[in-house]
C-alpha positions in Angstrom: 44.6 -28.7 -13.3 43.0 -25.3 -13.9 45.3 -23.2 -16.0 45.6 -19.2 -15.4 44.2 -17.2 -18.0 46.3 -15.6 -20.6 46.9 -11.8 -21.1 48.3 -10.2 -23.7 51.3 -9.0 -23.2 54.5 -8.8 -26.0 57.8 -7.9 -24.3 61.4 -9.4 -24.2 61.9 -12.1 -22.2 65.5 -13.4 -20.9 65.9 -16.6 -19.4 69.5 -17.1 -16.8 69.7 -20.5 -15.7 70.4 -21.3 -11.5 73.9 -23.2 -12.7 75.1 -20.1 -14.6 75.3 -21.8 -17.9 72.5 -20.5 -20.1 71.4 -17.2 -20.7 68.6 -17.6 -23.5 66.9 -14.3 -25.0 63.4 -14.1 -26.5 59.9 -12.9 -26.7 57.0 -13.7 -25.3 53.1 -12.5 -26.5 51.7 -13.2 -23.5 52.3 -14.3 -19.7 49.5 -15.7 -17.5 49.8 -15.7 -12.9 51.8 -18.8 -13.3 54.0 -18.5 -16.3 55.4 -17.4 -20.0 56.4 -19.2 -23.0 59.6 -17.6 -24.3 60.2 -18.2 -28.0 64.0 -18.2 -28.8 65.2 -19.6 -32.3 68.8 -19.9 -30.0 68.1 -23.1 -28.0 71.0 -25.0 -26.4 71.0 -28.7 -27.3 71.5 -29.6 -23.8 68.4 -27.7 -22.1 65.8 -29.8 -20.5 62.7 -29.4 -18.7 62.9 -29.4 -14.9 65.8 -26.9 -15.2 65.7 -23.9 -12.9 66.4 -20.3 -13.0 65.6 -16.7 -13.4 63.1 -15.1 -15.7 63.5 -11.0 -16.6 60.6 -9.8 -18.2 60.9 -6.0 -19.5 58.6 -3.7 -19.0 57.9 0.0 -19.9 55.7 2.7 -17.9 55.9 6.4 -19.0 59.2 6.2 -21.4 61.3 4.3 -18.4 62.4 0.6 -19.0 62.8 -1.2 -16.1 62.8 -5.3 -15.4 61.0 -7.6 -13.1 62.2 -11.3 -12.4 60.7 -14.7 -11.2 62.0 -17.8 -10.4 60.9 -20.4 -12.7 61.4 -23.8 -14.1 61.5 -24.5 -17.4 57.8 -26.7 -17.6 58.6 -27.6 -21.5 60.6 -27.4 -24.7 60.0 -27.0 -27.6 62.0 -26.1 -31.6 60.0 -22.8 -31.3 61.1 -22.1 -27.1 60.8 -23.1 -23.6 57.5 -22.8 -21.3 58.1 -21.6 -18.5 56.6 -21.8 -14.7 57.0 -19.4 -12.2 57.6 -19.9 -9.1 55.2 -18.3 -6.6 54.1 -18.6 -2.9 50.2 -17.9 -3.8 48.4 -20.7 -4.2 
């Protein structure tokens, strides 16, 4: 499996589970096409991989703030964060 290259790209990242239970804010330093890892010290014990949800990502163009958000699954956990996959229809 080919993975999407990696851009740099440091902005907050909040992740909002489907079942309304978790709302988990980090970082990120960079995203690729098909995901993000979001590094939170503030992990639930009871969030697993395969879990689904909504990623906002923050971003900033000439002094406005605005947010953009994906579906996503969370592909991996880790102490440091979870890994995240996006959900998109381009293959």
């Amino acid at each position: 499996m080919k993975r999407d290259d990696r851009i740099p790209f440091s902005t907050r990242l909040r992740f909002e589970s489907d079942d309304g239970r978790h709302v988990i804010n980090g970082t990120t330093s960079d995203v690729s096409m098909s995901g993000a890892f979001l590094s939170s010290d503030e992990l639930p014990a009871d969030i697993k991989e395969g879990m689904e949800g909504v990623v906002f990502v923050e971003m900033s163009k000439e002094g406005n703030t605005f947010e953009v958000s994906f579906h996503c699954t969370i592909a991996r956990v880790t102490p440091r964060g979870l890994g995240l996959n996006f959900e998109n229809e381009f293959e």
